[in-house]
C-alpha positions, 0 to 999 in steps of 0.5 A, a space after each residue: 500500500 502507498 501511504 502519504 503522511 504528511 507532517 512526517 517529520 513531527 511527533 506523531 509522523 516520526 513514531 509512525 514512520 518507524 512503526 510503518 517501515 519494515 511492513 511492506 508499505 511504500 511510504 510518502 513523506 510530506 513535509 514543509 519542505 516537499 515540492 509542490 511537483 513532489 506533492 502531486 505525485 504523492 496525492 495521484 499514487 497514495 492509497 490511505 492519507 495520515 494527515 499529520 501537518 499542522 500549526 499547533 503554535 504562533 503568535 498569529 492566528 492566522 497561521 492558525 487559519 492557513 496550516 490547520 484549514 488552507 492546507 488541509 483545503 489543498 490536500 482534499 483539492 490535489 487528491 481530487 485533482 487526481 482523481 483519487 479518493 484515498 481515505 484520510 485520517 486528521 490528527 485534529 484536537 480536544 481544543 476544537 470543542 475550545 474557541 481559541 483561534 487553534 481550536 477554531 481552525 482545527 474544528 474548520 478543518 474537520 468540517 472540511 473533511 465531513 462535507 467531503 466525505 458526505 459531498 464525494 464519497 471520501 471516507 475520512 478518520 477524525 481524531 481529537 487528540 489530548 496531551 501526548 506523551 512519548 519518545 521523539 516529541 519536541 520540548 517546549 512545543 508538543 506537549 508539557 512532558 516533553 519539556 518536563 522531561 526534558 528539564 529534568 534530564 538536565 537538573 534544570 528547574 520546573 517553573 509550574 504555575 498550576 500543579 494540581 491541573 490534572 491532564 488527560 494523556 495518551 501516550 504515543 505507541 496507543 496512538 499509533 496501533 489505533 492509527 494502523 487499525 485504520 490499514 489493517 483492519 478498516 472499518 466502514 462504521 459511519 463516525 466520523 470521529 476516532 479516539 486513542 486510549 487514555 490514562 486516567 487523569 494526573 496533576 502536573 504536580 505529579 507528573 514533575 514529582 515522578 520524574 525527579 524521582 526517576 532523576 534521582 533513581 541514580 542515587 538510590 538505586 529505586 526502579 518506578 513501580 513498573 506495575 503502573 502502566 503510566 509511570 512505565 510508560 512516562 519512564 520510558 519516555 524521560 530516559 528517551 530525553 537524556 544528554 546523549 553524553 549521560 547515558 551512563 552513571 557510575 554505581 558505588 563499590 564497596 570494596 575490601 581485601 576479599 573482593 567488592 560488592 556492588 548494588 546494582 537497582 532495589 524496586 519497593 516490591 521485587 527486592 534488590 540486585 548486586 554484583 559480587 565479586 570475589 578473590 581467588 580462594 575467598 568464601 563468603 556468607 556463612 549465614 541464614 534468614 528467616 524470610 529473605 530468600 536471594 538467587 545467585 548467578 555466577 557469571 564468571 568464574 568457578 565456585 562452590 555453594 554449600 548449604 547446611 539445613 540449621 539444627 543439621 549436620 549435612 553439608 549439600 554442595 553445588 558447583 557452579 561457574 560462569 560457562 554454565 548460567 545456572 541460578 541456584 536458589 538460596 531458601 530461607 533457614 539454610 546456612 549458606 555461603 559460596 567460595 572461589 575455587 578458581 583461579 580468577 575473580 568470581 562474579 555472581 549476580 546476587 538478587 534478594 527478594 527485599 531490599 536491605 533494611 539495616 533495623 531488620 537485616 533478617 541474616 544470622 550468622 552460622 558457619 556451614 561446616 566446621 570440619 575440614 574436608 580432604 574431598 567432594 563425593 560428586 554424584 549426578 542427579 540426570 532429573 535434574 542435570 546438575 550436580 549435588 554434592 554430598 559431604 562427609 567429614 573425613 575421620 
């Protein structure tokens, strides 16, 4: 299919644009720069117009008039001129129920559009959009979460006169796939109108206070409530506006002479991830919990990890290395502790199922075994394919 979008290089027309490449579809890409010639051409070939191209911001109203209203006048007329009677999509607005000169020329065009389709047959798509949010919008231009998000990026300060305006938002990647809808499963219901799914209403306020907050998740290591569909949503977008030069922070390191130990992120839900490595010949832990449970996973390196059931005298042993990718779960009210028996650093990814909390550690102390032990008697448990090992204190 040959689509014509224009406005192709703003918010909405970059995120359909990419969206679109790769399906199949021939693209024509209108913008402000497009020749007249050039332009022709796209309306006589195009089979579906996303009409994208508008003014959302002057200091004349007649820019209003002449981006919003002549233009899309000049669209119906080449199409037609043509010979083609392409559907059209408009990306109108909530303003047109307004009367401010931007709402006015909006409401304007979309009249354009019905008496075309009740005059000529052309089936048009009308959609009023709120306050869009997403990768790739313009700060200071498209929406107010493009400049906060922008701000925030760069510590710079938020000048907010109304924090408890609430805001009705959409977020891009909902309005493309009810966009493609449009190509991929037309409908010939008679509305002219189309809506995109929204969240439910939020303050500036709050909105300003999430992104400080992921600002500050460098520093604490906190990762959003990824359960909350907007806050993820409005994650995704503000590290979409990050200085291409600070991409990367650096983690604090806790280092001493058996190694380092490194937290990685903590969620307020799903607990804690870090990074432990260590020295060749080096065992650590040596302790139980009551409640908390942690799985480790040796990326690199070789080591043992041994477990003793508490009021038990059996030591189970697991060798693990970096060439295997193998979690071992640590259950709670078993003494535990991993030891380097390679030649090089260990590393292993350690995740506990709740962030440390020094009033309430919930770790007790207790070595795994007091014996020394001459040897490992290996044996192999095929169910399971991985190796258990049972020790015994040599007499």
């Amino acid at each position: 299919m040959n689509i014509l979008i224009t406005g192709a290089n703003g918010f909405v027309g970059r995120n359909l644009v990419a969206t679109l490449e790769g399906k199949g579809h021939e693209l024509l890409l209108c913008t402000k720069d497009t020749a007249m010639e050039t332009f022709e051409t796209y309306c006589e070939r195009t089979d579906f117009v996303y009409h994208l191209a508008g003014v959302n911001r002057t200091n004349r109203e007649t820019d209003f008039i002449e981006g919003n209203v002549g233009f899309t006048e000049h669209l119906i007329d080449t199409l037609t001129k043509q010979g083609n009677l392409a559907p059209i999509m408009f990306a109108s607005s909530v303003q047109a129920e307004l009367d401010n000169p931007y709402g006015r020329s909006k409401r304007l065009a979309e009249e354009l559009l019905m008496r075309e389709q009740l005059t000529n047959g052309r089936r048009v798509y009308l959609y009023r959009f709120p306050n869009l949010f997403g990768k790739w919008g313009q700060p200071n231009y498209n929406s107010v979460v493009a400049t906060f998000c922008y701000r925030v990026a760069r510590g710079l300060p938020l000048d907010i006169h109304e924090p408890d305006r609430m805001m009705e938002l959409a977020y891009i990647d909902d309005v493309i796939a009810s966009l493609l809808e449009l190509i991929d499963t037309p409908s010939e219901q008679e509305n002219y109108f189309r809506e995109v799914p929204t969240h439910p209403a939020v303050s500036l306020g709050q909105i300003a206070e999430l992104l400080v907050s992921f600002r500050n998740s460098r520093k604490t290591l906190a990762v959003p409530m990824l359960h909350d569909s907007f806050t993820k949503r409005l994650y995704s977008t503000y590290l979409s506006y990050l200085p291409v030069d600070d991409f990367a922070y650096d983690l604090t390191i806790h280092e001493d002479n058996r190694g380092s130990f490194t937290e990685f992120l903590r969620t307020p839900d799903r607990g804690q991830v870090s990074i432990n490595v260590a020295k060749p010949g080096i065992t650590k832990g040596n302790h139980w919990h009551h409640t908390k449970n942690e799985k480790f996973l040796v990326v690199s390196g070789d080591a043992i990890i041994r477990f003793r059931k508490i009021g038990e005298d059996d030591v189970i042993s697991y060798h693990v290395s970096g060439e295997m990718m193998r979690v071992v779960d640590i259950p709670v009210g078993y003494t535990h502790h991993i030891e380097n028996v390679g030649t090089t650093d260990l590393v292993t990814v350690m995740w506990v199922n709740e962030a440390f909390d020094p009033a309430n550690p919930d770790t007790i102390f207790q070595e795994v075994q007091h014996e020394t032990f001459e040897s490992d008697d290996y044996r192999r448990d095929a169910s399971r394919n991985h190796k258990i090992i049972s020790r015994h204190p040599q007499t």
